[in-house]
C-alpha positions as protocol buffer text, in pm:
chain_id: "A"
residue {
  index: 1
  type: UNK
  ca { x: -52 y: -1897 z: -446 }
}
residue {
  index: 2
  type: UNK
  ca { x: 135 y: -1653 z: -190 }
}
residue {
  index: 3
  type: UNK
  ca { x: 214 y: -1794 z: 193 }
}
residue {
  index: 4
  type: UNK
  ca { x: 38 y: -1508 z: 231 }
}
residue {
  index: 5
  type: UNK
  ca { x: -285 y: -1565 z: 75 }
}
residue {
  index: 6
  type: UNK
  ca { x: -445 y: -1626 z: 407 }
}
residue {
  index: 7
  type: UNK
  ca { x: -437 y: -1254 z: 537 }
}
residue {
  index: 8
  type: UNK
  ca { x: -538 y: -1167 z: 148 }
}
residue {
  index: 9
  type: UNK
  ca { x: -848 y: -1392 z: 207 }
}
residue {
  index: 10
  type: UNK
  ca { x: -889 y: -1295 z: 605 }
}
residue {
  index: 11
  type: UNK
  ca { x: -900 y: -886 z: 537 }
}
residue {
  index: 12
  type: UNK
  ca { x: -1112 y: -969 z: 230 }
}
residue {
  index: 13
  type: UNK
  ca { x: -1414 y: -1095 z: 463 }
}
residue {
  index: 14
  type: UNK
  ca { x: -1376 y: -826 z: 686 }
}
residue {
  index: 15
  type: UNK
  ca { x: -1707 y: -588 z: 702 }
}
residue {
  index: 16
  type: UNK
  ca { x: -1555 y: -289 z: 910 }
}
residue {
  index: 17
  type: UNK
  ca { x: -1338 y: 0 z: 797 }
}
residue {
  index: 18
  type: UNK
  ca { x: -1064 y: -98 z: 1019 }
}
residue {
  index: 19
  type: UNK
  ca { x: -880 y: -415 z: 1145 }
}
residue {
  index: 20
  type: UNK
  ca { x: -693 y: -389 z: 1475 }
}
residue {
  index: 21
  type: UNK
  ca { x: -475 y: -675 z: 1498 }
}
residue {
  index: 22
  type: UNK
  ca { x: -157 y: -772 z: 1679 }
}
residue {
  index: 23
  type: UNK
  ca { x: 110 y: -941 z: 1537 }
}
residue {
  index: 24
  type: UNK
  ca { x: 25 y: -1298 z: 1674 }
}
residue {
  index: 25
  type: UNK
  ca { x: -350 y: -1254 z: 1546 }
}
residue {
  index: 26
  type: UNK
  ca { x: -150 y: -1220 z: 1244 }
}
residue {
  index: 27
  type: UNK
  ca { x: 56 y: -1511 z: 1242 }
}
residue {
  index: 28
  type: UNK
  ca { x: -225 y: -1739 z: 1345 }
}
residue {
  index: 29
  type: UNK
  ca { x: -426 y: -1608 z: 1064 }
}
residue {
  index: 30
  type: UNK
  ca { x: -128 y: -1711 z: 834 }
}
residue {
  index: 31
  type: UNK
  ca { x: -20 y: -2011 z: 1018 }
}
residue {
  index: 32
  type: UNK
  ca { x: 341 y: -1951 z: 1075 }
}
residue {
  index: 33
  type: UNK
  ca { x: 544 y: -1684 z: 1246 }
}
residue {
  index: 34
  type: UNK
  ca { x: 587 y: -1329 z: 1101 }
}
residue {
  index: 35
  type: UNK
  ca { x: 1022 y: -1263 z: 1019 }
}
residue {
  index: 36
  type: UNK
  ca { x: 1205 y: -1139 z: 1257 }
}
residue {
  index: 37
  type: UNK
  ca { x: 1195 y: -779 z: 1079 }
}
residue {
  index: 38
  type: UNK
  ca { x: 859 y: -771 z: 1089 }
}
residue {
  index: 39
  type: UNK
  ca { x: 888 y: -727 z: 1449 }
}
residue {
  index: 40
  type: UNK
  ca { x: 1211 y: -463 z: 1409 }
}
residue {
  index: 41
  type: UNK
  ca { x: 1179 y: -275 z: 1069 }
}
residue {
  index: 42
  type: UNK
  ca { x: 872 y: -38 z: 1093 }
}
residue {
  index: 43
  type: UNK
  ca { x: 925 y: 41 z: 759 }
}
residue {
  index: 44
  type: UNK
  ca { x: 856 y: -315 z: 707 }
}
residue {
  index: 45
  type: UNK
  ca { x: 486 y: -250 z: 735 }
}
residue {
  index: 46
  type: UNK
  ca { x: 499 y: 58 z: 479 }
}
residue {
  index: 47
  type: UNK
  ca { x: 199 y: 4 z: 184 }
}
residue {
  index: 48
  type: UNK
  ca { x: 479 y: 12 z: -119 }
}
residue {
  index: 49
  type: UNK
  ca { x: 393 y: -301 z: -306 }
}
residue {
  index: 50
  type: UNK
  ca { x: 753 y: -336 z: -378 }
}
residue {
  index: 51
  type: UNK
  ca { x: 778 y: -337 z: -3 }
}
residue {
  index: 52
  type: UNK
  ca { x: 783 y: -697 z: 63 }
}
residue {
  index: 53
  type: UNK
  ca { x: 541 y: -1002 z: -21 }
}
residue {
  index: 54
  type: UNK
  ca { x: 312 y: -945 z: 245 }
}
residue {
  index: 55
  type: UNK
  ca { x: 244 y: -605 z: 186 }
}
residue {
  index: 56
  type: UNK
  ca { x: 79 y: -708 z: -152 }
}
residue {
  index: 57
  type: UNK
  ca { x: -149 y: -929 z: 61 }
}
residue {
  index: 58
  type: UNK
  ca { x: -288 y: -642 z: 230 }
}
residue {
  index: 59
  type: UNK
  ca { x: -317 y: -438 z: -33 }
}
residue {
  index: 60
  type: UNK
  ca { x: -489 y: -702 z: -261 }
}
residue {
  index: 61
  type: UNK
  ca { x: -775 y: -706 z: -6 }
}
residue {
  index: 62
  type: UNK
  ca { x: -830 y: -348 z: -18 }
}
residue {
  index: 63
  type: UNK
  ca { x: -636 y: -230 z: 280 }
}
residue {
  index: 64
  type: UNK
  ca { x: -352 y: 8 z: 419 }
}
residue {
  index: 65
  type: UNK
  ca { x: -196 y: -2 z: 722 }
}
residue {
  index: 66
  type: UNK
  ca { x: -181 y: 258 z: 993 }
}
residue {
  index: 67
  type: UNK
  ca { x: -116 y: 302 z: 1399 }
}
residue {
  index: 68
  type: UNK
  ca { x: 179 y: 54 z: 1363 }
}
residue {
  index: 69
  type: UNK
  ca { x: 243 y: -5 z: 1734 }
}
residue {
  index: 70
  type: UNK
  ca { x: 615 y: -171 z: 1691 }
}
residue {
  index: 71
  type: UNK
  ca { x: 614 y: -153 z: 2097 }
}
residue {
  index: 72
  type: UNK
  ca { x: 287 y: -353 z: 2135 }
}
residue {
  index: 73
  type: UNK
  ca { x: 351 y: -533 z: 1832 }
}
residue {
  index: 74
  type: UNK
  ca { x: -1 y: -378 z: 1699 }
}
residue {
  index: 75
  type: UNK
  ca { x: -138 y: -185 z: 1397 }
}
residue {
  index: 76
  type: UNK
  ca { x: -458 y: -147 z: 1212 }
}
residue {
  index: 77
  type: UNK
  ca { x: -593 y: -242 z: 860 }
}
residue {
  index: 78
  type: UNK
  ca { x: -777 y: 44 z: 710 }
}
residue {
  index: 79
  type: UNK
  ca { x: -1007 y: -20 z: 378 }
}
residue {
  index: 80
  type: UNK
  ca { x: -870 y: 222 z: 111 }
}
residue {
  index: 81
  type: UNK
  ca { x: -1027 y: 340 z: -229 }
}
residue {
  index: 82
  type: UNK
  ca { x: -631 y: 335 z: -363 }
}
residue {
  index: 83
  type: UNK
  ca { x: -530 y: -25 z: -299 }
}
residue {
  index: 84
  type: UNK
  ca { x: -618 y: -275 z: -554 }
}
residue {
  index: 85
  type: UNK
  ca { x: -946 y: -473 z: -501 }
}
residue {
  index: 86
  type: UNK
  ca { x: -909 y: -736 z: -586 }
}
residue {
  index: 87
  type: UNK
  ca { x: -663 y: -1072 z: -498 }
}
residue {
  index: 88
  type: UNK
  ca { x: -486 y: -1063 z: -807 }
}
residue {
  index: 89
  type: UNK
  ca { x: -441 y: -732 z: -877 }
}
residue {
  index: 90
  type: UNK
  ca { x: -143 y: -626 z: -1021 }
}
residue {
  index: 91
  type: UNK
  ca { x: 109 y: -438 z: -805 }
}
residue {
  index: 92
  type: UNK
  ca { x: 300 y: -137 z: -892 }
}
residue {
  index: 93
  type: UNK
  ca { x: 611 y: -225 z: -1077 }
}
residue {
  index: 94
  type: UNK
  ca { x: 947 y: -264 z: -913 }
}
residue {
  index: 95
  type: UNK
  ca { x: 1158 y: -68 z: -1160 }
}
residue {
  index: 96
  type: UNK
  ca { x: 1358 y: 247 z: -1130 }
}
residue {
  index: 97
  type: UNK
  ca { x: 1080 y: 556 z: -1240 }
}
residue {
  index: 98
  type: UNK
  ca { x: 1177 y: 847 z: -1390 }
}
residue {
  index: 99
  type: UNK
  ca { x: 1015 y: 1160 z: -1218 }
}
residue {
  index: 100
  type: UNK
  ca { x: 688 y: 1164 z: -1463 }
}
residue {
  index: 101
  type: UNK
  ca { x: 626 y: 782 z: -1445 }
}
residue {
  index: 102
  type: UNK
  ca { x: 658 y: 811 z: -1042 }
}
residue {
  index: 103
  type: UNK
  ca { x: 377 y: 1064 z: -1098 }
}
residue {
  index: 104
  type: UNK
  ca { x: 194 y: 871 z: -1303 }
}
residue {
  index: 105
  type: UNK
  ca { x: 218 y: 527 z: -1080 }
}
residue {
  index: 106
  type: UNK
  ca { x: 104 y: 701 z: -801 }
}
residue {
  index: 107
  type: UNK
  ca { x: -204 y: 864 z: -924 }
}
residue {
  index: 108
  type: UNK
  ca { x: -281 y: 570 z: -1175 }
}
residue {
  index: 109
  type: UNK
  ca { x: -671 y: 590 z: -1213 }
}
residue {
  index: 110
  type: UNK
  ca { x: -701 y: 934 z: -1022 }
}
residue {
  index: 111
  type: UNK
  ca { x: -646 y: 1136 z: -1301 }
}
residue {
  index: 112
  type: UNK
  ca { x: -545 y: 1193 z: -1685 }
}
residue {
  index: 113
  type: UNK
  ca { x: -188 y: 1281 z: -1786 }
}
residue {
  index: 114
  type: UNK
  ca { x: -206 y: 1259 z: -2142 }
}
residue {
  index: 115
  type: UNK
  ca { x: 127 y: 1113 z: -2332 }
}
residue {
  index: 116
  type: UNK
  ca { x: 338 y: 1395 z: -2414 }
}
residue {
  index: 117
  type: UNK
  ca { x: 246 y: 1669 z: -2162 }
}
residue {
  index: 118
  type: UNK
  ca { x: 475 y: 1758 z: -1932 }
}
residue {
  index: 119
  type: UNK
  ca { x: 300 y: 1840 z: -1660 }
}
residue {
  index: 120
  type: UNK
  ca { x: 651 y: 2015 z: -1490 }
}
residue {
  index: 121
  type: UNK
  ca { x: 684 y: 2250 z: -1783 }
}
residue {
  index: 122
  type: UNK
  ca { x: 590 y: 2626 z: -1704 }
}
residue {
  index: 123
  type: UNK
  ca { x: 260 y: 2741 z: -1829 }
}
residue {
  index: 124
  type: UNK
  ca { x: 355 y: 3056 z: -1942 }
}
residue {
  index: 125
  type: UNK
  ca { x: 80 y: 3190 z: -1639 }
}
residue {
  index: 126
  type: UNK
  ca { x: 255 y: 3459 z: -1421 }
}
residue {
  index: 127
  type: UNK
  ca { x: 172 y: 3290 z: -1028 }
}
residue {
  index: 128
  type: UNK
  ca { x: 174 y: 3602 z: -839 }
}
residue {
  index: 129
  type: UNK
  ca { x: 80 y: 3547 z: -453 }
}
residue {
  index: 130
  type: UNK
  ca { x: 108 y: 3914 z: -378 }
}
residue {
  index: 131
  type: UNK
  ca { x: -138 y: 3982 z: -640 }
}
């Protein structure tokens, strides 16, 4: 089990769209204080699962952040149809993608790609905006 798991588990029973917190609402939901680059690194607080540990407890309960107030040490917890839903969902992996596998990571379960198209490669259509 993550330090973490008690923001997974708080968000989880949320009802509402969005959760404004602050950052101490934060830490006493997890019982310990947040790093120091929580506080510093804005980017900290980014939704890429291979962000940091906690972002994976946000995003295992459904949500995204947004409005992070680094100045009022703020931000917001929005429900999203992209992060997993569930606690032990597995996060995107960490590795170096090529170009098509970036693709395909990001709109996992969106759409199709079929192995073997290449989805870059010309169509042979003429794309004429003049026309």
């Amino acid at each position: 089990m993550s330090k973490y798991e008690p923001l997974t588990q708080f968000l989880a029973a949320q009802r509402g769209e969005e959760v404004s917190m602050s950052f101490r609402e934060i830490e006493r939901v997890l019982g310990f204080p947040l790093p120091e680059k929580a506080s510093g690194l804005r980017a900290w607080w980014s939704n890429n699962a291979s962000n940091n540990v906690m972002t994976k407890a946000w995003l295992a309960a459904g949500y995204v952040t947004e409005r992070v107030d680094m100045g009022s040490r703020r931000l917001v917890f929005r429900k999203s149809d992209t992060a997993p839903a569930a606690a032990n969902a597995e996060p995107r992996p960490a590795r170096s993608l090529g170009f098509l596998d970036r693709i395909r990571a990001e709109l996992g379960g969106t759409v199709t790609i079929p192995e073997g198209v290449d989805i870059t490669a010309p169509t042979g259509e003429i794309w004429d905006a003049d026309r």
